[in-house]
C-alpha positions in Angstrom: 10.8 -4.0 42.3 14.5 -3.9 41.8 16.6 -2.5 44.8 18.7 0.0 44.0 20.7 1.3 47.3 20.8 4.8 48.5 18.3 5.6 45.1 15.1 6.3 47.3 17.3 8.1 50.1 18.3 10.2 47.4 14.7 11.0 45.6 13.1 11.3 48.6 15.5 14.1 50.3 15.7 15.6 47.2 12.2 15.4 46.2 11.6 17.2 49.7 15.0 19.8 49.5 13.4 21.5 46.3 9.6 22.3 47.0 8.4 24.1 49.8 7.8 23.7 53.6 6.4 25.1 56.1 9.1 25.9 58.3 13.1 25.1 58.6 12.2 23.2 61.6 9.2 21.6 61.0 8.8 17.4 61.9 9.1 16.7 58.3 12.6 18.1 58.5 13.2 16.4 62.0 12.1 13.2 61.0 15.3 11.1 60.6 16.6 11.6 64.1 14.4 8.6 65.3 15.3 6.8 62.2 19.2 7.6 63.3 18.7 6.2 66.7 16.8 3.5 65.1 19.8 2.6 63.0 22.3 2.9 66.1 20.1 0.2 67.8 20.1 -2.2 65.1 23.9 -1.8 63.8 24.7 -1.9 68.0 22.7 -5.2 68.2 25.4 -6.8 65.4 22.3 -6.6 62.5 24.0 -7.9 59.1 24.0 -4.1 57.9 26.5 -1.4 57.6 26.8 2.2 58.7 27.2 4.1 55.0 23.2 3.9 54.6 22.1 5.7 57.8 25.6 8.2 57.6 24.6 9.5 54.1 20.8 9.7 55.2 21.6 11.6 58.3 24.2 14.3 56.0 21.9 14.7 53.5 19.2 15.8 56.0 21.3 17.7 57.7 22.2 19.4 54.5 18.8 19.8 53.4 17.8 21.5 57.0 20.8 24.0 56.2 19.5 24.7 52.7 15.9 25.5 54.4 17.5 27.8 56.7 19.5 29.6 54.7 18.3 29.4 51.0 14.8 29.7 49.1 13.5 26.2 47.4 14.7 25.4 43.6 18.1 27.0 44.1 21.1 25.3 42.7 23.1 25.2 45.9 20.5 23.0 47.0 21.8 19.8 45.6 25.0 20.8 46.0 24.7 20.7 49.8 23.0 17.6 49.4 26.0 15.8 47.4 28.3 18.0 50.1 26.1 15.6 53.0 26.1 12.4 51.3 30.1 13.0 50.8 30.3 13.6 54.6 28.0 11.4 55.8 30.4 8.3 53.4 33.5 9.8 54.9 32.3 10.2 58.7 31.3 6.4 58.6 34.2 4.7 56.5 36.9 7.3 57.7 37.5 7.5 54.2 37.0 11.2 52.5 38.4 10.3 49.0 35.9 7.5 48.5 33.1 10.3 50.2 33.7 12.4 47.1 33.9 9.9 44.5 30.4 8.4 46.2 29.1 11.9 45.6 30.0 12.4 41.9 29.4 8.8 40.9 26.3 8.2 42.6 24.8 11.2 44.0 25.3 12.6 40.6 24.3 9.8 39.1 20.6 8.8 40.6 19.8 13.1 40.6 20.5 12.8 36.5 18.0 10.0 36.1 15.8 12.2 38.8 15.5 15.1 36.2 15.0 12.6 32.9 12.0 11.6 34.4 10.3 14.1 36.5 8.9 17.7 35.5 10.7 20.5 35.2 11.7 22.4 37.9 10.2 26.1 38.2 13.4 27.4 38.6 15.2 30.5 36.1 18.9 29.5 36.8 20.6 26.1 35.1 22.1 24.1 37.6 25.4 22.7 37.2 26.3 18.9 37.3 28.4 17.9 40.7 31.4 17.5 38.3 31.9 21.3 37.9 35.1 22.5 39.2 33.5 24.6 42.2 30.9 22.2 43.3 33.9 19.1 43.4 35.6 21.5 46.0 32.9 22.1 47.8 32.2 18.5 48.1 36.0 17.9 49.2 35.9 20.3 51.8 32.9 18.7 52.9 34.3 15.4 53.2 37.6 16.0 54.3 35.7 18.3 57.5 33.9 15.0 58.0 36.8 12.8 58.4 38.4 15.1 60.6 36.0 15.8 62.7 35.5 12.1 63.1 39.1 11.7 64.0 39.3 14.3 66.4 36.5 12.3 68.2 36.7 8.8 67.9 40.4 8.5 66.9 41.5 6.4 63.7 42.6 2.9 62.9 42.4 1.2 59.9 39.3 -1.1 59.6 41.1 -3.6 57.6 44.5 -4.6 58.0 46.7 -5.8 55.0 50.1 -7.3 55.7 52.7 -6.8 52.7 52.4 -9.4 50.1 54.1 -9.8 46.5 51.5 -10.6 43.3 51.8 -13.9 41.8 52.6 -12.1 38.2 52.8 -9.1 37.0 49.7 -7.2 36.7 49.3 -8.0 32.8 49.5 -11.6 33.5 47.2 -11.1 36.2 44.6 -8.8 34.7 42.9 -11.4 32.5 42.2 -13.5 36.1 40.8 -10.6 38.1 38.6 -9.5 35.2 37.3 -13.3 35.7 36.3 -12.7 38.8 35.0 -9.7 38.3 32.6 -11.4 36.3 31.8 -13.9 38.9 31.3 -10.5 41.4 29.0 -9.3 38.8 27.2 -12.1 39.2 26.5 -12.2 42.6 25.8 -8.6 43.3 22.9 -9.3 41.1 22.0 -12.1 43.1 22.2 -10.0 46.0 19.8 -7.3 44.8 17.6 -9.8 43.3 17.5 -11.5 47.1 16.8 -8.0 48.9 13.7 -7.4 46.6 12.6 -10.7 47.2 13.1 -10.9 50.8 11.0 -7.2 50.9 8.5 -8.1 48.5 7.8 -11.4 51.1 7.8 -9.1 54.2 4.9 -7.1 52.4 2.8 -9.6 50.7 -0.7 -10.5 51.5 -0.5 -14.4 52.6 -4.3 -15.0 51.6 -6.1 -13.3 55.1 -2.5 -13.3 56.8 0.4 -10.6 56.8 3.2 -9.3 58.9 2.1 -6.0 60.4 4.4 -3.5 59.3 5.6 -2.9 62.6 6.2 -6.3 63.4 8.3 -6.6 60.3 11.3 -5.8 61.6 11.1 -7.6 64.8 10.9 -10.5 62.6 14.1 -9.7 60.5 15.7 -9.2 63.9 14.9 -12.6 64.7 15.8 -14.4 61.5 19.1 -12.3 61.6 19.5 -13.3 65.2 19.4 -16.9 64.7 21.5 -16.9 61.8 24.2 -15.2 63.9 24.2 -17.6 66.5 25.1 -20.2 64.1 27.6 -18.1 62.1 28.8 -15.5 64.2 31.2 -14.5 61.6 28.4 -12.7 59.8 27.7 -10.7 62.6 28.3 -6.9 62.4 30.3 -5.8 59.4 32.7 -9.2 59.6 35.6 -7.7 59.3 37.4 -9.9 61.8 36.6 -12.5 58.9 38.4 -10.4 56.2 41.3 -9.4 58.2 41.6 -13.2 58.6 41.8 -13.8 54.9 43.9 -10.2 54.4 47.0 -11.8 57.3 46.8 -14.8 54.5 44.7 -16.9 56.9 43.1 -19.7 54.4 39.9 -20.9 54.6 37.8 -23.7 52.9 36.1 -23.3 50.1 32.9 -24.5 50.9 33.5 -22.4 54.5 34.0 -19.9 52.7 30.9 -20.3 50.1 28.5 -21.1 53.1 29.7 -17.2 54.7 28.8 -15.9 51.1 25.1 -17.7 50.8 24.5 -16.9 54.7 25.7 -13.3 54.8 24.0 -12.6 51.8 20.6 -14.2 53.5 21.2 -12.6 56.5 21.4 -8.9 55.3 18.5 -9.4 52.7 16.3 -10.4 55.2 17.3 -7.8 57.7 17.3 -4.9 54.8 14.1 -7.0 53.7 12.0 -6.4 56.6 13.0 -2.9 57.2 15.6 -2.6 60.0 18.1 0.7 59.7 21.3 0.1 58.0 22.9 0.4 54.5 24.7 -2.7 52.4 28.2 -1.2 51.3 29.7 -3.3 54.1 27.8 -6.3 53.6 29.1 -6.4 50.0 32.4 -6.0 51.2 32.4 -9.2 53.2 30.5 -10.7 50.0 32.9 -9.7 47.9 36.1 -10.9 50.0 34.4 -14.4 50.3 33.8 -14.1 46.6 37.7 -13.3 45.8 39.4 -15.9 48.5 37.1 -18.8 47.2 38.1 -17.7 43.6 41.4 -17.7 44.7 41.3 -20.9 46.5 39.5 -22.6 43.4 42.1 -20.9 41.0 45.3 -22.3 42.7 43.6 -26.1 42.1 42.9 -25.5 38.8 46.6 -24.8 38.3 49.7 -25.1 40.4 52.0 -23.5 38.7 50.3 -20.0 39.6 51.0 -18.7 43.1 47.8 -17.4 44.4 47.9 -14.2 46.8 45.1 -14.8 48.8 44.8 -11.4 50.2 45.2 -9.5 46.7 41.9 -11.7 45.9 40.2 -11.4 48.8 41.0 -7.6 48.7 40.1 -7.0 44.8 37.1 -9.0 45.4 35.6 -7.1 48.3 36.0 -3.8 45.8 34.4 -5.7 42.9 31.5 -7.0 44.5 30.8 -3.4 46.2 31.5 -1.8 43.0 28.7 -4.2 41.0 25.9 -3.6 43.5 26.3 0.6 43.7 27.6 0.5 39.9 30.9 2.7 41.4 34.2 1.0 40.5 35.8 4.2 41.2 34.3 4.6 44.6 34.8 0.9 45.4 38.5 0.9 44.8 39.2 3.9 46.6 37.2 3.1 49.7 39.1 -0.3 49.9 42.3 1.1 49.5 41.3 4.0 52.3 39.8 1.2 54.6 43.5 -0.4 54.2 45.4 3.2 54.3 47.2 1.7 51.5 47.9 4.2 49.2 49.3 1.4 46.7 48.3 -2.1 46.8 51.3 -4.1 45.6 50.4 -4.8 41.9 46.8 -4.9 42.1 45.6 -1.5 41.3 45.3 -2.0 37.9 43.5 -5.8 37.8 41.4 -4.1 40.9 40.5 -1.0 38.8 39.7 -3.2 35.7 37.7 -5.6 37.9 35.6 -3.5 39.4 34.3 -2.4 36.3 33.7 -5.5 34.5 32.2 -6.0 37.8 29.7 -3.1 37.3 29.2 -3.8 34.0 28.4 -7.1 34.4 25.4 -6.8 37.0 24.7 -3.5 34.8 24.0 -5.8 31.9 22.2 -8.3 34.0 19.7 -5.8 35.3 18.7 -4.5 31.7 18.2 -7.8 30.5 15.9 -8.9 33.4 14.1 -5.4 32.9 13.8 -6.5 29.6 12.7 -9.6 29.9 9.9 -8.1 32.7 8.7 -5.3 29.9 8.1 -8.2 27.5 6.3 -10.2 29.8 4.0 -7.3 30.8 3.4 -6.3 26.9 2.7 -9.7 25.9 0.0 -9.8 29.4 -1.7 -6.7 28.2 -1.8 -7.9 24.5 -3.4 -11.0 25.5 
């Protein structure tokens, strides 16, 4: 089964937002606070995960849980809440409200559209209007700005990544055709990475003959695995951003130190989404991504030595790229990088890290249908047979 993040969040709290309960405050309503502390506990412990999946979870319950109390089932509002808690619940754990509300019109919207082309219609009289309309994207601002603030009033602000001043090789047409190259090679390897979570969840579930992992022991076991892979690369541990601030102050690194982060890291947080611990992958694919763009860099400036690599402009468009390919949002990719830096202009590379990101998306995009394809051909020829 192909993993699409945030997706089942989504259709599930929806799913449960439109029909009817029994009461506002009824378990089934209460039921992600263990799964919040649950998360707390594994993102605490330094788990390869990241804190977007249980933040949009926990606002989009929340939201639902206001919708109960003060709405009837089936009414438009309803999603809009929802979009207005995943928005919140992006901007809480990033500190970063602009990316909250592209997150909510790119893929909130997004994953409810394909909800309605394939379930039944809802029994409801009144059309309700897509998260795009001019009074629902205000709505979901105020909601994520609220968020953000409310966050800094609390915990205080800093910026998560730090990114010195640097000066592009070339201009940005020269250097477009480059980054769209790696934004090929990000497409690539977000697929790889969704392909390895599958993988690593359909093997946590699967019958071994007379043998399986209780689901209860499953992620004990991911702990482990995690745990041990952390001990010999502690740079994977948490969100890794020590690592990326590294490469961002124009620290080089290998490339093959650099490669072996990328195939460990991307190990690490299959097996830990895998077996079921708490956590979400937008930061995960941010480290990918940055080990993606800095060994692209480093394997650019051998190819030619006339070209003046900036190693942090790679390491910061490739972080975006690879987080743009895996959620299929460039636009909430670039944004979240550039709010994660409080760099309202990168240098030269908004354009080549605009343009990246979606080749990046498109890329994987095109990757999944074909391996769709490929699985719908299989199956028809199996049933032919």
């Amino acid at each position: 089964r192909q993993h699409h993040p945030i997706k089942d969040t989504i259709q599930e709290v929806d799913t449960l937002t439109t029909t009817k309960a029994t009461t506002p405050t009824s378990p089934r309503v209460w039921k992600f606070l263990p799964k919040t502390m649950a998360a707390a506990i594994t993102l605490g412990s330094g788990a390869s995960l990241g804190p977007e999946g249980p933040a949009v979870e926990l606002g989009m319950n929340l939201s639902r849980w206001v919708s109960r109390s003060i709405m009837a089932p089936n009414q438009p509002n309803a999603r809009l809440l929802l979009a207005c808690g995943a928005a919140a619940g992006v901007a809480a754990g990033f500190a970063a409200p602009l990316a909250g509300v592209f997150f909510a019109l790119e893929i909130v919207q997004a994953n409810l559209s394909a909800l309605d082309q394939t379930a039944a219609p809802r029994p409801t009289t009144t059309t309700t209007p897509p998260l795009t309309a001019t009074r629902n994207t205000g709505a979901i601002l105020v909601s994520s700005v609220v968020a953000a603030l409310v966050c800094h009033a609390l915990l205080g602000h800093h910026a998560v990544l730090h990114l010195p001043t640097y000066v592009m090789s070339a201009t940005p047409l020269l250097e477009l055709p480059v980054m769209v190259g790696m934004g090929v090679v990000s497409g690539g390897v977000a697929f790889v990475f969704q392909q390895a979570i599958a993988t690593s969840r359909s093997l946590f579930q699967r019958k071994w003959g007379r043998l399986s992992i209780p689901k209860l022991a499953q992620p004990v076991v991911g702990g482990l695995i995690s745990g041990l892979l952390g001990v010999a690369f502690p740079a994977i541990m948490f969100g890794g951003w020590s690592t990326l601030n590294a490469l961002l102050a124009n620290q080089a690194m290998p490339t093959t130190g650099l490669l072996t982060l990328l195939a460990v890291k991307l190990g690490a947080t299959a097996v830990a989404a895998g077996s079921g611990l708490v956590g979400g992958t937008f930061a995960p694919s941010l480290f990918l991504g940055g080990m993606v763009g800095a060994a692209y860099a480093n394997l650019l400036g051998l190819v030619s030595s006339r070209w003046v690599v900036s190693l942090p402009a790679y390491t910061l468009v490739g972080a975006a790229t690879v987080l743009a390919a895996v959620f299929g949002a460039p636009l909430t990719a670039s944004l979240l990088v550039l709010e994660l830096t409080q760099h309202n202009a990168v240098g030269g590379a908004i354009l080549p890290l605009l343009a990246s990101c979606g080749v990046a998306s498109g890329v994987c995009h095109a990757l999944q249908a074909k391996q769709a394809a490929r699985k719908a051909l299989a199956t028809s020829t199996t049933i032919a047979s």
